[in-house]
C-alpha positions as a Markdown table, in Angstrom:
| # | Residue | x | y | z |
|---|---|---|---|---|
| 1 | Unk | 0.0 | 0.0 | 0.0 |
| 2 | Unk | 1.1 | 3.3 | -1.0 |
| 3 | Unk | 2.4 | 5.6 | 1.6 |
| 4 | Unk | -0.6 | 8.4 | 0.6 |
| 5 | Unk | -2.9 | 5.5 | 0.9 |
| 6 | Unk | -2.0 | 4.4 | 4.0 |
| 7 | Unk | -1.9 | 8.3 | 5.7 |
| 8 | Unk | -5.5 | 8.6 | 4.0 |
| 9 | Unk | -6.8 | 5.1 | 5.8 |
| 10 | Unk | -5.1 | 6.0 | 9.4 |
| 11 | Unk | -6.4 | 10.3 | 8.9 |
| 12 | Unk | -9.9 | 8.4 | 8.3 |
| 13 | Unk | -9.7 | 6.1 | 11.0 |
| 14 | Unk | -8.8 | 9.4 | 13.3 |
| 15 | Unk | -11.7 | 11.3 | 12.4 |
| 16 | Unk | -14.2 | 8.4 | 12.7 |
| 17 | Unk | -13.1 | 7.0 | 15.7 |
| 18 | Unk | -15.9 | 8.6 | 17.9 |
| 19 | Unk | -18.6 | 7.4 | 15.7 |
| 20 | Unk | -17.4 | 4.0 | 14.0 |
| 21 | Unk | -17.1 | 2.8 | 17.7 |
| 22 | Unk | -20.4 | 4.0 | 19.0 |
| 23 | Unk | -22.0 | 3.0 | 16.0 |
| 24 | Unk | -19.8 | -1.1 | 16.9 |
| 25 | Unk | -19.6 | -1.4 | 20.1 |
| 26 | Unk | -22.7 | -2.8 | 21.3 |
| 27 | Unk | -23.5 | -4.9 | 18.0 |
| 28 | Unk | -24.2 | -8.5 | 18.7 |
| 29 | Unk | -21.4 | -10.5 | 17.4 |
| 30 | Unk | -20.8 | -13.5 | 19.8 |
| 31 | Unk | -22.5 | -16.1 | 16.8 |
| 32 | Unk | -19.3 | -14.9 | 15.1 |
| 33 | Unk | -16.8 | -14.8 | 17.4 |
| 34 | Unk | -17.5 | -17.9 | 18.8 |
| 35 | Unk | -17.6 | -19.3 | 15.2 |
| 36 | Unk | -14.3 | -18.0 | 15.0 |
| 37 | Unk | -13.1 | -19.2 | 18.6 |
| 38 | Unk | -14.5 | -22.8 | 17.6 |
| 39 | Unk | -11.2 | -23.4 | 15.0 |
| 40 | Unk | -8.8 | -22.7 | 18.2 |
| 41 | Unk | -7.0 | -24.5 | 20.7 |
| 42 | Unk | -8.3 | -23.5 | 24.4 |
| 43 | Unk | -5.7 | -21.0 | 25.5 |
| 44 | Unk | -4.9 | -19.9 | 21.6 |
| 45 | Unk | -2.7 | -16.8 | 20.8 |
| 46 | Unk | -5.3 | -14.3 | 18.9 |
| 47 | Unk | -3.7 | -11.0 | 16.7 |
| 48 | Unk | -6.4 | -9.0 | 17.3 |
| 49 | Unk | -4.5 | -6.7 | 14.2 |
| 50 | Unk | -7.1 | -2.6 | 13.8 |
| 51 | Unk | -8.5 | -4.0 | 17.0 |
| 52 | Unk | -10.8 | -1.0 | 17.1 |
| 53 | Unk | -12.7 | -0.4 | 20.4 |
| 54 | Unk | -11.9 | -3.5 | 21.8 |
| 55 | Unk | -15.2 | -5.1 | 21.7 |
| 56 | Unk | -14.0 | -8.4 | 19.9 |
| 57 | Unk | -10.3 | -8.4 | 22.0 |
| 58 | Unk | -11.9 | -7.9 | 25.1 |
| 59 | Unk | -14.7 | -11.3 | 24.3 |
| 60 | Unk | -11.6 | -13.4 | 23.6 |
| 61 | Unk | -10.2 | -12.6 | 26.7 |
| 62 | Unk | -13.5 | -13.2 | 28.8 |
| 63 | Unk | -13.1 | -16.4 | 27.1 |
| 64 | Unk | -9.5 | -17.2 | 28.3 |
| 65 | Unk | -8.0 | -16.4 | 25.2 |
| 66 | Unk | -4.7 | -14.6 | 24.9 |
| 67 | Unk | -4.7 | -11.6 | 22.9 |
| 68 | Unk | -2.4 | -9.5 | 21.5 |
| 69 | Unk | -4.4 | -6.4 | 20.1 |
| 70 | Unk | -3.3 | -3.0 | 18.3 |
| 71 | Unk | -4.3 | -0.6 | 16.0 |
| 72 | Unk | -2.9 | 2.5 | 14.2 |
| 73 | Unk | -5.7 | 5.1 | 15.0 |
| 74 | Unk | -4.5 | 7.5 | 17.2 |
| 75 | Unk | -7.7 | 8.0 | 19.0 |
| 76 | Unk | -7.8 | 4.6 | 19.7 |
| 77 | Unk | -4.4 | 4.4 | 20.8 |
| 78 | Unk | -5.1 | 7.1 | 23.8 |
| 79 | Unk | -8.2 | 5.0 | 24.9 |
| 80 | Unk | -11.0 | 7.3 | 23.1 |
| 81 | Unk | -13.7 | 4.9 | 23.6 |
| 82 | Unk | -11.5 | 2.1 | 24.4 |
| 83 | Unk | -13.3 | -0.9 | 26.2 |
| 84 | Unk | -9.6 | -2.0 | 26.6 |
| 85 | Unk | -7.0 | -0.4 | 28.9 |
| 86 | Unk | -2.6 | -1.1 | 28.5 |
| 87 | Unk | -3.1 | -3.3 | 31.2 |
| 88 | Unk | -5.5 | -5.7 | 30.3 |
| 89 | Unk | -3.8 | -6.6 | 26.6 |
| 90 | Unk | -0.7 | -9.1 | 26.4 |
| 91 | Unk | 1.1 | -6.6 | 24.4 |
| 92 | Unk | 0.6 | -2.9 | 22.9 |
């Protein structure tokens, strides 16, 4: 991906941040996820890679999943609505 292409994506991902994770954080997904979870080993590794708000990082987790989760938006990044917190992910 182009450099341009990428700073367009992230400046995106900046100025929606508010509103892509109210408008995601309380949809149902569990069908999904645990469709997902269903392929892994109990006590898998999961990349959580644009985790977002957290919403899907923080399931695995309830689930005894380990879970490495980032993303790239800075708003994210500073916890602006973050279900997650530094502490609660394996690794930033």
């Amino acid at each position: 991906m182009s450099e341009l292409k990428m700073d367009k994506t992230i400046d995106y991902y900046n100025q929606n941040a508010d509103a892509f994770a109210s408008g995601t954080i309380n949809v149902e997904f569990t069908d999904v996820q645990d469709k997902f979870l269903s392929y892994l080993p109990f006590d898998a590794y999961i990349l959580d890679f644009g985790c977002g708000s957290g919403r899907d990082t923080k399931y695995f987790l309830s689930k005894g999943f380990h879970v490495d989760a980032t993303v790239y938006s800075v708003r994210y990044q500073l916890g602006h609505k973050c279900l997650l917190t530094r502490s609660k992910l394996t690794r930033w």
